[in-house]
Every structure is written in C-alpha cells, then in structure tokens.
KEDREN-192575 format. One record per residue (C-alpha): residue number from 0; residue in three letters; x, y, z. Coordinates in nm, 4 decimals. Layout:
 pos code        u        v        w
 NUM  ALA        X        Y        Z
...
END
This chain:
 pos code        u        v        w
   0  UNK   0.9435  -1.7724  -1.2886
   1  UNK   1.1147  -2.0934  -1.3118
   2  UNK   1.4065  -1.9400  -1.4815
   3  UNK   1.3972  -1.6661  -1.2133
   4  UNK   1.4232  -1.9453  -0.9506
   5  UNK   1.7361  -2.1291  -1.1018
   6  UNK   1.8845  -1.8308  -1.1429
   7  UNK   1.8108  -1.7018  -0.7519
   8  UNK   1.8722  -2.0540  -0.5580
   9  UNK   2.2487  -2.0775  -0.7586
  10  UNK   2.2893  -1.7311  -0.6251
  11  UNK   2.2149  -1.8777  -0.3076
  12  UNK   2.3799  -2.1884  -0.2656
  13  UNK   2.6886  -2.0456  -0.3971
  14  UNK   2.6709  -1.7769  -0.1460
  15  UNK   2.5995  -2.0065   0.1001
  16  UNK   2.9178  -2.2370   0.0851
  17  UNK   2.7288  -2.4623  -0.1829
  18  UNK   2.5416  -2.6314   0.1022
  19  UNK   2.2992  -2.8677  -0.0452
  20  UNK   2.4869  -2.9250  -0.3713
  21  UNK   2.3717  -3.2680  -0.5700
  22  UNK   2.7799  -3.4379  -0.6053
  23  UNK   2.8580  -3.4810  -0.9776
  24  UNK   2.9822  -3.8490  -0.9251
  25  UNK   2.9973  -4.0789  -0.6351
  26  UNK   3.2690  -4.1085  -0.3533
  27  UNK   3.2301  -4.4607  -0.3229
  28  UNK   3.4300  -4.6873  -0.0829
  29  UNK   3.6494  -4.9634  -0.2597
  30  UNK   3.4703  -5.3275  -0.3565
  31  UNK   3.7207  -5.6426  -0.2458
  32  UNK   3.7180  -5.7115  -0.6609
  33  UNK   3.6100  -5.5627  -0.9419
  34  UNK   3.6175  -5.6924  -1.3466
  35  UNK   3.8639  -5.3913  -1.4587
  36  UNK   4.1019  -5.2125  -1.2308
  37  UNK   4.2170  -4.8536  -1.3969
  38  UNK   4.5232  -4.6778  -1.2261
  39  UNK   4.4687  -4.3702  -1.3052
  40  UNK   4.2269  -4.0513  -1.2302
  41  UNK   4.3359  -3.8277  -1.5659
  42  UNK   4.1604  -3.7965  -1.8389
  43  UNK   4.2896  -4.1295  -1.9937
  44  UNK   4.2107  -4.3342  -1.7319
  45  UNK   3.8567  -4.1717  -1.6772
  46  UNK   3.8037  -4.2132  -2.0596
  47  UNK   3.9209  -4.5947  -2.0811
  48  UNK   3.6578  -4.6618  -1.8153
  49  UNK   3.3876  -4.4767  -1.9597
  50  UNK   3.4162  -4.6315  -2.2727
  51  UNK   3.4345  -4.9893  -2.0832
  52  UNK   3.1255  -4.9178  -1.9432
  53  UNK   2.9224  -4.7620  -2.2706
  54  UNK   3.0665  -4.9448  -2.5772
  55  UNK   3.1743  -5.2906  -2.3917
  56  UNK   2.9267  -5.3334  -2.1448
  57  UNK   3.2218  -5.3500  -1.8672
  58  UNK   3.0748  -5.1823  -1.5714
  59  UNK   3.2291  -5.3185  -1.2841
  60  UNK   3.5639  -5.0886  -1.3023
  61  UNK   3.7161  -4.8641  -1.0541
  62  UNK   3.9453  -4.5849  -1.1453
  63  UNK   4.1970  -4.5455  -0.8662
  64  UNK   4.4133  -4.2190  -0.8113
  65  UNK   4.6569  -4.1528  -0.5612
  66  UNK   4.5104  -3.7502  -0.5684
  67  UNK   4.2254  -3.5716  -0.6864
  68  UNK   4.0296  -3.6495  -1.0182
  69  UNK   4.2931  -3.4379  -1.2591
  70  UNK   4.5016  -3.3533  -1.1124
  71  UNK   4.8281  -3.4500  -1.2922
  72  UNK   4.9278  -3.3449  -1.6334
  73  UNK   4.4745  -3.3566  -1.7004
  74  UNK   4.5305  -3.0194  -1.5279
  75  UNK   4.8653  -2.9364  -1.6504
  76  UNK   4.8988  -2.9018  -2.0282
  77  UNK   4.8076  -2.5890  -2.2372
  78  UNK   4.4898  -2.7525  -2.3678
  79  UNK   4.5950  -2.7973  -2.7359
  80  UNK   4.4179  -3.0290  -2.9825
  81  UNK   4.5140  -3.1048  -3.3391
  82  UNK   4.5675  -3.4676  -3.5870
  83  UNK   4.8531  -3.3104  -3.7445
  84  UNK   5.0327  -3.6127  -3.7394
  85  UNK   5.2020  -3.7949  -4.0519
  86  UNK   5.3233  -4.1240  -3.9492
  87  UNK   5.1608  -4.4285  -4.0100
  88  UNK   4.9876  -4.5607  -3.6671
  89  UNK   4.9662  -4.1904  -3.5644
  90  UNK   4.7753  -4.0535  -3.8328
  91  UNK   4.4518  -4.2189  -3.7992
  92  UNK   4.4683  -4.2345  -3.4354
  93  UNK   4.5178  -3.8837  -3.3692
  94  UNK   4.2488  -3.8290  -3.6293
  95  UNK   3.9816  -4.0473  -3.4730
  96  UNK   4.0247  -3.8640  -3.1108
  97  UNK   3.9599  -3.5053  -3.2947
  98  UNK   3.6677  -3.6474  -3.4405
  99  UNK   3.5395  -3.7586  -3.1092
 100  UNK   3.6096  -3.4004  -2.9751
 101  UNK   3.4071  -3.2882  -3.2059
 102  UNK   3.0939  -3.4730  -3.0558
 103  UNK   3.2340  -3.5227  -2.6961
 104  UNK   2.9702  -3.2475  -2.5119
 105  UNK   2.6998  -3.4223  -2.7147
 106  UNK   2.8359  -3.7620  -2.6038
 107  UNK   2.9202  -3.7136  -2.2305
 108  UNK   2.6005  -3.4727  -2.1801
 109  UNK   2.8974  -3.1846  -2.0512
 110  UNK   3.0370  -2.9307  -2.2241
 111  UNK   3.4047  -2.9498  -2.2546
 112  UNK   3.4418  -2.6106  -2.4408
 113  UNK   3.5826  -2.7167  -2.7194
 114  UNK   3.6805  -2.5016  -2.9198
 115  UNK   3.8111  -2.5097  -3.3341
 116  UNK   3.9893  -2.2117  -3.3933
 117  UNK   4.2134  -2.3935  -3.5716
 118  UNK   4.6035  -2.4244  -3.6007
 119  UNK   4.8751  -2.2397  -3.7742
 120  UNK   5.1997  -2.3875  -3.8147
 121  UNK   5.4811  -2.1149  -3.8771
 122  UNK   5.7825  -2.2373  -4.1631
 123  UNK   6.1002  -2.0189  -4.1013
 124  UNK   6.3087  -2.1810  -4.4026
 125  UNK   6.2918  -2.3365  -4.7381
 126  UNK   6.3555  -2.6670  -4.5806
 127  UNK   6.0763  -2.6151  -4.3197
 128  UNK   5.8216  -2.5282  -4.5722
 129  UNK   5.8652  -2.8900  -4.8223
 130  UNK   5.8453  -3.0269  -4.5202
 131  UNK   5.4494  -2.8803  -4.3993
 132  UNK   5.3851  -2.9351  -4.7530
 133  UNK   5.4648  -3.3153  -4.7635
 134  UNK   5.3039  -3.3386  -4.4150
 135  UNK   4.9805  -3.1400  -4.5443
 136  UNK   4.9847  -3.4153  -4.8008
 137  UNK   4.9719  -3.6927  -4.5724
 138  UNK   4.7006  -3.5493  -4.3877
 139  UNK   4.4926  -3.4946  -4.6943
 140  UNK   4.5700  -3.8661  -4.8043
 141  UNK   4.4047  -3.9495  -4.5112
 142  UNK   4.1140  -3.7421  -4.5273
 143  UNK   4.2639  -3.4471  -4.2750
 144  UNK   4.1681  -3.1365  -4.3622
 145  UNK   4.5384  -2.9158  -4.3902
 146  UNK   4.6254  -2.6021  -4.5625
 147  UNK   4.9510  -2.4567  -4.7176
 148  UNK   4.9766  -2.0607  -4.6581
 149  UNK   5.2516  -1.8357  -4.8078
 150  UNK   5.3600  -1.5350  -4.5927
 151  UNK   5.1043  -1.2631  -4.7445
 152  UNK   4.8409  -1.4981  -4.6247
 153  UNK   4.9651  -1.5608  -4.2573
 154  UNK   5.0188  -1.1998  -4.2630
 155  UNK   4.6902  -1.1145  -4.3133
 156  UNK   4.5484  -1.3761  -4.0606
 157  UNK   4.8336  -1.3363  -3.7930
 158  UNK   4.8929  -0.9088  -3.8155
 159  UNK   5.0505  -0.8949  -3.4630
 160  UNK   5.3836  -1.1308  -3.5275
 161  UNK   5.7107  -1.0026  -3.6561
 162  UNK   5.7515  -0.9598  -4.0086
 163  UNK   6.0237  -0.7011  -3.9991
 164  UNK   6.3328  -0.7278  -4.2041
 165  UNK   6.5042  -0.7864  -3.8361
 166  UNK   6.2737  -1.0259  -3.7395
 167  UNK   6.5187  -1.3357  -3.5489
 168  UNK   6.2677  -1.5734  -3.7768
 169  UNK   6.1591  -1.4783  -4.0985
 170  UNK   5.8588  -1.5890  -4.1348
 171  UNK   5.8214  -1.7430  -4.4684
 172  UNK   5.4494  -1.9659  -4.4668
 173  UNK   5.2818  -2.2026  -4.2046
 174  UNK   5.0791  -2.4867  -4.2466
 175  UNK   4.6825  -2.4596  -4.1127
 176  UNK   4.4446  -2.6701  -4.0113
 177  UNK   4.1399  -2.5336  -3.9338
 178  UNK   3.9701  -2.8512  -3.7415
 179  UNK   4.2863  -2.8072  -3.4471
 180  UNK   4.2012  -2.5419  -3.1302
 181  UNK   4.1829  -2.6213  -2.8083
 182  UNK   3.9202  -2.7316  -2.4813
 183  UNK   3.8490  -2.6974  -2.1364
 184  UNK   4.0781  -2.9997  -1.9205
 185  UNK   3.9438  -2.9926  -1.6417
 186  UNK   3.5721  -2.9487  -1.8256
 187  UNK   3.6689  -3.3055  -1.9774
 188  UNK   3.8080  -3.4849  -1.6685
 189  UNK   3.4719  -3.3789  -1.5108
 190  UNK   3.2347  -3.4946  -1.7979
 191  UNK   3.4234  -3.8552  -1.8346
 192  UNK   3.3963  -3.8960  -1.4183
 193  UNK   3.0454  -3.7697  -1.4430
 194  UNK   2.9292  -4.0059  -1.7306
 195  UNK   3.1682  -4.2953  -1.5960
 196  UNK   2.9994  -4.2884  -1.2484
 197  UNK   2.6662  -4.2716  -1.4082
 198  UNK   2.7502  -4.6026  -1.5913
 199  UNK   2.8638  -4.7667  -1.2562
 200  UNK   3.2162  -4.6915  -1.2405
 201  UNK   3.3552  -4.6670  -0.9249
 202  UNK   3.5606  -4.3247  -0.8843
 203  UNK   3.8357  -4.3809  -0.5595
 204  UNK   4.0241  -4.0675  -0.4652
 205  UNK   4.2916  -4.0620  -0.2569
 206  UNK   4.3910  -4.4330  -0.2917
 207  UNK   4.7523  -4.4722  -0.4093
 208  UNK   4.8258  -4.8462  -0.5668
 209  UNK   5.1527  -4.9466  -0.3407
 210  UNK   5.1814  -5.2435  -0.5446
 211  UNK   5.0255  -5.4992  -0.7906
 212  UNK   4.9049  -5.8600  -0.6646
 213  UNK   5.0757  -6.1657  -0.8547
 214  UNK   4.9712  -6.5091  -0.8793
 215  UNK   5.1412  -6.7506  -1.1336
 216  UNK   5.3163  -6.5013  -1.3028
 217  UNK   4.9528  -6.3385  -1.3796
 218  UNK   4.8387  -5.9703  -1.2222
 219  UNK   4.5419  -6.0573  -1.0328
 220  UNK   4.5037  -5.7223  -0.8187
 221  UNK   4.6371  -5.3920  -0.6502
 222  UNK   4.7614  -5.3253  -0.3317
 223  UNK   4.6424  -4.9617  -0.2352
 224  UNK   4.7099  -4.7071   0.0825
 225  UNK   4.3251  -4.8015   0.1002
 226  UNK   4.3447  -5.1743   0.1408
 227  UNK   4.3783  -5.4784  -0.1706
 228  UNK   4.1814  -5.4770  -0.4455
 229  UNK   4.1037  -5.7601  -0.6620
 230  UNK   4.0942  -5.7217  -1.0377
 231  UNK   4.0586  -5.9379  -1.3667
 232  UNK   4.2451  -5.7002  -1.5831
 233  UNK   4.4805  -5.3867  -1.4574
 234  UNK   4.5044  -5.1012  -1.6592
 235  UNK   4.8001  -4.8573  -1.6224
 236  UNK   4.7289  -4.4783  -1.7288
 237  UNK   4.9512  -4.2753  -1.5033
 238  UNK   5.1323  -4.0619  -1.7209
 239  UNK   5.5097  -3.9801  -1.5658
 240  UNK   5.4595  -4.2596  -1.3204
 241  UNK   5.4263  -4.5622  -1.5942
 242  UNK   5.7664  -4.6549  -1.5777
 243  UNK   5.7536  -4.6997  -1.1879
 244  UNK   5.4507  -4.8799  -1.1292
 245  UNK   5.5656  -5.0841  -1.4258
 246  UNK   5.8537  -5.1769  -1.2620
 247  UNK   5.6526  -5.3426  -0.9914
 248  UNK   5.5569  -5.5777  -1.2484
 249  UNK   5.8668  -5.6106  -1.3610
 250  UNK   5.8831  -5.4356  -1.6387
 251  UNK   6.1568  -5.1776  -1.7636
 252  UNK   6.0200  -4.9702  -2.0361
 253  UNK   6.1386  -4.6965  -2.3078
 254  UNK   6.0026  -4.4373  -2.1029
 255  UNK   6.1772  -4.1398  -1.8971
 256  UNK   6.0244  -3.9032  -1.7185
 257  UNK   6.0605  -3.5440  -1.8092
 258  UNK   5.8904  -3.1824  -1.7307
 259  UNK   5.7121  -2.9786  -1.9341
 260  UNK   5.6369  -2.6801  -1.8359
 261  UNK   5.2887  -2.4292  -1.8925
 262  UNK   5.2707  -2.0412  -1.8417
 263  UNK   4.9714  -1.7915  -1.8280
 264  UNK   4.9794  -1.4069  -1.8831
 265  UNK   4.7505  -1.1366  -1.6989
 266  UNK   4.3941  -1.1101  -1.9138
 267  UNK   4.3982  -0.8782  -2.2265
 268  UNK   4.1562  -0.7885  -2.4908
 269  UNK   4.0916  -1.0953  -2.7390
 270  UNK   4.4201  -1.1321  -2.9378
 271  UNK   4.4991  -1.4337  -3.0581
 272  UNK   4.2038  -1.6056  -3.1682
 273  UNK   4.3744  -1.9238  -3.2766
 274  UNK   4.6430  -2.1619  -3.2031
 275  UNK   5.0391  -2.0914  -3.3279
 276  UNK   5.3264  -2.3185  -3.3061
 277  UNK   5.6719  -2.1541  -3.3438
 278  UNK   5.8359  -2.4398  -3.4509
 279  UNK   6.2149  -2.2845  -3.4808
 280  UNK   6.2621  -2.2093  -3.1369
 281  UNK   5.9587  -2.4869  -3.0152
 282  UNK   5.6967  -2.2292  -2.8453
 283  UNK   5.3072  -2.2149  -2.8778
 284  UNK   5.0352  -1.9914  -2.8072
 285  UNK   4.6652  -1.9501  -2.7630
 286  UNK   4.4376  -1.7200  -2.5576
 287  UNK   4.2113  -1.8382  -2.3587
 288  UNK   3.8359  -1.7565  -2.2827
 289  UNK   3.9739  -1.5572  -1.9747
 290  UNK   4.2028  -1.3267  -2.2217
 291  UNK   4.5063  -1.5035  -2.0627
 292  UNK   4.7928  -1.6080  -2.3269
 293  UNK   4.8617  -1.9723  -2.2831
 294  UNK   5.1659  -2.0787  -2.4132
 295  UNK   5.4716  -2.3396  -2.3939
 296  UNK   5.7782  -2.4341  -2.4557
 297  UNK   6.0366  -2.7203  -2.4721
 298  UNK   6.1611  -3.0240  -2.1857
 299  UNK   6.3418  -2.9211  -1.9223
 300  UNK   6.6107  -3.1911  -1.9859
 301  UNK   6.6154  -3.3495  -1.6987
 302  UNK   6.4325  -3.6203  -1.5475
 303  UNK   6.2549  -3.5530  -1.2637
 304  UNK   5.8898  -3.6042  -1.1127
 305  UNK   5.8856  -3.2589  -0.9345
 306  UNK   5.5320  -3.0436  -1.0735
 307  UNK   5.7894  -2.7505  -1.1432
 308  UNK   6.0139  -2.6581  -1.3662
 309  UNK   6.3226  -2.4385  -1.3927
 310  UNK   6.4433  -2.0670  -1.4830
 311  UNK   6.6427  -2.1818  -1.7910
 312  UNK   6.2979  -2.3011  -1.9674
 313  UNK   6.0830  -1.9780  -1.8461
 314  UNK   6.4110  -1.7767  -2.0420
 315  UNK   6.3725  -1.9696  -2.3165
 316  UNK   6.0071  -1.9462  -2.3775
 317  UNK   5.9542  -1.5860  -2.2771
 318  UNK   6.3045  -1.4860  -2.5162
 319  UNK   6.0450  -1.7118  -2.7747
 320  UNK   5.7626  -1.5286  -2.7501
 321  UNK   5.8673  -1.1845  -2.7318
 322  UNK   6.0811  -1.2556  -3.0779
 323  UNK   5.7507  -1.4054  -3.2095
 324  UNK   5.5219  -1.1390  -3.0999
 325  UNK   5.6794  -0.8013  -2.9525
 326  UNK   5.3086  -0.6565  -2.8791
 327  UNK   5.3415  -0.8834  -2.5690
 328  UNK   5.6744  -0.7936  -2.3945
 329  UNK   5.5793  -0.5676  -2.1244
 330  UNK   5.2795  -0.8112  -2.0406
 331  UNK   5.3291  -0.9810  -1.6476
 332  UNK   5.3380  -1.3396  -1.6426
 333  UNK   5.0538  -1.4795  -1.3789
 334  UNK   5.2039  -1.8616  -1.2888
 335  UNK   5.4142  -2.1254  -1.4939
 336  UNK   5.3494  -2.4832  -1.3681
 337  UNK   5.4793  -2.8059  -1.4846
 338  UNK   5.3814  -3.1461  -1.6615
 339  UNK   5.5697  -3.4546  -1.5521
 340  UNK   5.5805  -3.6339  -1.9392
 341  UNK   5.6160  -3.9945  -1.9834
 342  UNK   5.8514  -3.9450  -2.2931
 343  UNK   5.8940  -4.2287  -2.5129
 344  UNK   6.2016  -4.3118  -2.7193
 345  UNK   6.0613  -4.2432  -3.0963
 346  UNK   5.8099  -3.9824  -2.9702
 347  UNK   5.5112  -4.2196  -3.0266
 348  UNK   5.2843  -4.3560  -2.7061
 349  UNK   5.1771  -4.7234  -2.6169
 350  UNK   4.8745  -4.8988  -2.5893
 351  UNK   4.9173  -5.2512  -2.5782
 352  UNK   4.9231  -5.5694  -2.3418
 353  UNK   5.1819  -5.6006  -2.1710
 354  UNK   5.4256  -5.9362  -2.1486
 355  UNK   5.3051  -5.9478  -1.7789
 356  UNK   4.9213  -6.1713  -1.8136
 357  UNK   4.6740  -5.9429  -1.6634
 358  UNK   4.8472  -5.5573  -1.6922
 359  UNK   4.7624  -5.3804  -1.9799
 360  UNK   5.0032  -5.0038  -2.0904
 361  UNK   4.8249  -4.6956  -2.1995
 362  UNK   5.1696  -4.4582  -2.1248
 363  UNK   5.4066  -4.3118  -2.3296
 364  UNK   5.2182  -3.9703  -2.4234
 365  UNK   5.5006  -3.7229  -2.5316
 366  UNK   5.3683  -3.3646  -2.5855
 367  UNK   5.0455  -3.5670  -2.7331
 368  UNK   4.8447  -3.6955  -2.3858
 369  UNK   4.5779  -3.4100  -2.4054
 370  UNK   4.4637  -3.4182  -2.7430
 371  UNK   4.4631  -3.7822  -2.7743
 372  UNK   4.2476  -3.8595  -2.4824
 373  UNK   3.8939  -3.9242  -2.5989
 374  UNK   4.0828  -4.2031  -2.8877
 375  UNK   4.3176  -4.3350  -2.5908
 376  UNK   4.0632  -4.3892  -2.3829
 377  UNK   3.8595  -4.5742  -2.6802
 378  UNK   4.1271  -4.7791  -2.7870
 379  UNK   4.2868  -4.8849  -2.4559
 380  UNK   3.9072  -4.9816  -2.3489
 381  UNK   3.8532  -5.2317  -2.6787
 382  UNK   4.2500  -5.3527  -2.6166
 383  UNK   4.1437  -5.4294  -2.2256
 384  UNK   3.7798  -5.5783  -2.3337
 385  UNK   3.8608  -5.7979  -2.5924
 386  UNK   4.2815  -5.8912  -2.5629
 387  UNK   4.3896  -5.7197  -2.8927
 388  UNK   4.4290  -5.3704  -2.9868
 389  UNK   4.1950  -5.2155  -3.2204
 390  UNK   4.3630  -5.1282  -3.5842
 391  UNK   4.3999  -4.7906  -3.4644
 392  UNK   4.6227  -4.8528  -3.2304
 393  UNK   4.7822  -5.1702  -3.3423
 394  UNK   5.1345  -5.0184  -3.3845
 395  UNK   5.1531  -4.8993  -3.0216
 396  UNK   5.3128  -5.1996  -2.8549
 397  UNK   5.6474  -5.2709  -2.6801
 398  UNK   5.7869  -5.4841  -2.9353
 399  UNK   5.8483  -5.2059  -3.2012
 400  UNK   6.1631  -5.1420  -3.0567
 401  UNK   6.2701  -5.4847  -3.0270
 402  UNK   6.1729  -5.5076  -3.4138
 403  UNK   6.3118  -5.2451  -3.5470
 404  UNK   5.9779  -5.0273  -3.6216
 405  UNK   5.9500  -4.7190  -3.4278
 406  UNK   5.6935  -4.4687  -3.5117
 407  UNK   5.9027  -4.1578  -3.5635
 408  UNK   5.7050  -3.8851  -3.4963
 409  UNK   5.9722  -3.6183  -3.3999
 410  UNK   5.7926  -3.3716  -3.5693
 411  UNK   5.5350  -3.3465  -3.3553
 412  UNK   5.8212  -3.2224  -3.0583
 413  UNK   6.1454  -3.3064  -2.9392
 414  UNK   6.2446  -3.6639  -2.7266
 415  UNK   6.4323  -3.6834  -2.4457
 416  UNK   6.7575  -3.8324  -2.6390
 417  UNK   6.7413  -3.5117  -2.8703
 418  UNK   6.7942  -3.2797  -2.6046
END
C-alpha cells in the first residue's frame, strides 16, 4: 500500500503543477561574510564547496552564480568521462576524478547515471597507432586500465562504422578503455547542490559578482548585483568567464575564450552502446539513454562568449560523422548548442593560488571540464583550505609558463593557437 501511495501522490503532484514539492536545496538570501566565497554555480564550483564542507570542515561557503545552478558549460558538454591522459600532472589527476565517479551516487546520496561503457579510440595511420600504444603504456604505468585493438577486433565490437576499401579513414585499430563512458550533468550539478546545501552551503542564484573587494593588495570580498559580500578566501570557477573576472583582480591570464559546440539526433533504437572518438577529423559519439546520438566536434576558432556556434562547425561535424558511420545520414538533427571553453595555452587547466592574496584559480578546462569535476572540485577545495595544492594538482599553477614547463596535453584536443 505504501508503494501504491508513492506511486499515486507523484502522479498527483506532478499533475498538479508540483504544488507541495519539498525544494532539493535552499534559496537562501546572502550573509554580509562568509569563510569561503565560490564564484561559480557549475559543477566545479558546486563540487569545491561540497568538498569544503565534508572533507575540511569549511561550512560557511556560498556558491554565487550570475544564472541558474548549471547552467553554463555543466549543461553544455556531451557528458564524456575518461583518464586517458599521458602527461605527467594530468595522469593521476584525471585518474583520481574517474575513480570518484565511480562512487559519486554512493557519495552524494544521488544518482548521477553514470555510466562505463567504456571508450574506443579509432587509429587511422601507422603513426596514430605507436602513438595509442605508447599512451596505453602510460596509462598502465600508472595503474589505468587501457587496451590496444587491431581492426578485426574493433570490427567486431564497432559493426556499424566504415570499413570499406573507400572508406575517407581507414580504420586501422583504436585504443579502449573500458573504465571511460559517460553521466548525467545536470544529475551531478543537482547531487553536489543537494549534498552542499545539506552541509550548510549557501546556494545564491541569480547574483552576478560585479567586482571583487580589495584591501592592501589582499581580496577580502565580492561585489554582487545582490549587494557586497565579505569573504576570507575567493574562489574563481567560471569556466569562459575566468579571464574577465580575473582581470578585475588584475590579472591577465593564458586563457581565451572559445566555443564548443554539442549536437543531438532524433531517438533511435540502441546503437552505439559506447563512447568513439574519431580522432582524424576530431568528432565523438555516444547514445544516450533517450536513443539520441550525442556527438561533437572541434572549436569554432573564434573567441567569443555567445552560447552558439556557427554553420562551418555543424558542416564539419555532420561531413565527420556521416564518413564515420553512413547508417546515420538520413537521421534529423534535434538542436546543436554551444560551450563557451576557457582554453588554455598547452591544453592543461589551473588550480592554484593566485599572485593576488585571497583569490584562488580553478579555470582553464579545455575539452576536459566535465570529466574532471568530482577531482577539481577535491583538489581546488584542499588548495583553498589549507594554501597549497594537493600533489595531484601541484603542476597546475600560473608559473609553468613563466618556467618553461607546460603540460602538453594536445592529445587530448586541439588549443586555440593550433587552429
């Protein structure tokens, strides 16, 4: 009976305009001053806050964003995660957030539908193919599960794709791992807010930071479209926007802005019950639990903050994924959106102090902000509780380009100076 009665009052409530609905977090009004100040309702900023509050103890924090909770590039990516990373400072980082992943419904009490369906990799060359198989090995140094597969075997795991002798790329191997796939992003943004709040922290909507408050050279605040707001410690996570409300500190950082953008088919029977990455031409695919295809493609090339992007791109990435799979070609595309990325200069993100007392940098993302979440949020909430990164993120600073030590990750996608 009690099972009946769930099952009845939902049907009722959500025929009746969800009347009566319990909110999932708080819509609290500002404090004058709080101990942390996170700018930033996305999935980074909502983790860093939620791991304040659990693993430091920090519980006076507000998360401010201009919007709603998500909605920048939290609700504008095609949901991929994978720690197929090979350079040093990204290997174990990207590594630690998948294994959080792995526990993250368990941990926030919320299921984020994640879901492993692994990863393939395609190789198109020779050249291509040494170079899965030395990044394979780096991933297995480091205890990362990877696989090398020759073309009979992605054959008979990927049927559908173009093998024909007129294929545009031949495809020759891929590289798999089977711990990659892909989750729910709004699911998460909701389960970090929900567990955040729960823990104390303040959630502000619709409360744009205007500008940062200074005193002896030290950030001591925000000024909001909601009033001034004290703060010990600010913590940028705002994506696309780092590099200008950096600038009101100040700062002028090896970031541009650049669009990315998403598209989603009509629904069709399940397909594609994995993740592929056409590296040759730079497209990738899943479907998702709707029997949409979700796929991507490469920067615009331009900089811009619009949440669109252009007909050159959506040419290029259909062009891609009809020569990768012709099954789909006389499918109708639903929407395309756009990301606005925070593109670094070596394709590798920052977490770090900054040289400005008080402001702390969780920003430079690249094509990797989604997946990395649950490990950014972890490490940017030990670098903001205790004033020094955590080894995992040690390598993310500022300084690297002033020292000569970039963390070249171009494999993992293109930066804005290679377009």
């Amino acid at each position: 009976m009690s099972e009946r009665y769930s099952l009845l009052s939902l049907l009722s409530r959500g025929l009746g305009g969800n009347v009566g609905w319990t909110r999932v977090w708080r819509e609290p009004a500002p404090k004058p001053a709080y101990d942390v100040v996170i700018v930033g309702g996305g999935g980074h900023g909502l983790a860093t806050a939620y791991y304040l509050a659990k693993e430091h103890g920090v519980r006076n924090v507000a998360v401010l964003e201009k919007g709603w909770l998500g909605g920048g590039n939290t609700g504008r990516n095609t949901t991929v995660i994978r720690s197929n990373y090979m350079m040093p400072g990204n290997t174990k980082f990207y590594e630690r957030s998948v294994r959080l992943w792995e526990n993250l419904s368990q941990d926030l009490n919320f299921n984020v539908m994640f879901s492993q369906r692994g990863q393939f990799n395609l190789c198109h060359s020779i050249a291509q193919l040494d170079a899965a198989r030395r990044r394979g090995n780096v991933m297995r140094a480091n205890g990362i599960d990877a696989e090398l597969f020759d073309r009979e075997e992605v054959r008979k795991r990927l049927p559908y794709l173009d093998y024909s002798e007129n294929a545009r790329f031949p495809i020759i191997g891929a590289q798999f791992q089977g711990r990659a796939g892909t989750a729910r992003h709004d699911a998460m943004a909701w389960g970090f807010a929900r567990a955040a709040d729960r823990l104390g922290v303040d959630i502000i909507q619709q409360c744009e930071v205007t500008g940062l408050l200074r005193e002896h050279g030290r950030i001591v605040g925000v000024e909001t479209t909601r009033g001034g707001i004290r703060a010990g410690k600010v913590g940028l996570a705002v994506a696309g926007h780092t590099s200008r409300l950096a600038s009101m500190a100040g700062l002028r950082l090896p970031i541009e802005s650049h669009l990315l953008q998403g598209f989603v088919t009509e629904s069709l029977k399940p397909l594609v019950d994995t993740v592929i990455s056409f590296g040759a031409a730079h497209f990738y695919i899943s479907q998702s639990d709707k029997g949409s295809l979700v796929f991507g493609g490469d920067l615009d090339g331009y900089n811009s903050y619009a949440q669109r992007g252009g007909l050159p791109i959506i040419e290029h990435t259909l062009a891609s994924a009809k020569a990768l799979m012709p099954c789909i070609s006389r499918l109708r595309m639903l929407r395309h959106w756009a990301g606005v990325m925070d593109m670094s200069m070596d394709g590798s993100p920052f977490i770090t102090k900054t040289p400005v007392d008080g402001l702390y940098l969780n920003g430079g993302w690249c094509y990797g902000g989604f997946k990395a979440t649950p490990a950014s949020g972890w490490c940017f909430a030990w670098t903001i509780a205790n004033d020094r990164p955590h080894e995992d993120n040690a390598l993310f600073t500022l300084d690297r380009f002033r020292n000569g030590r970039q963390i070249d990750e171009k494999g993992a996608g293109p930066v804005p100076y290679a377009q």
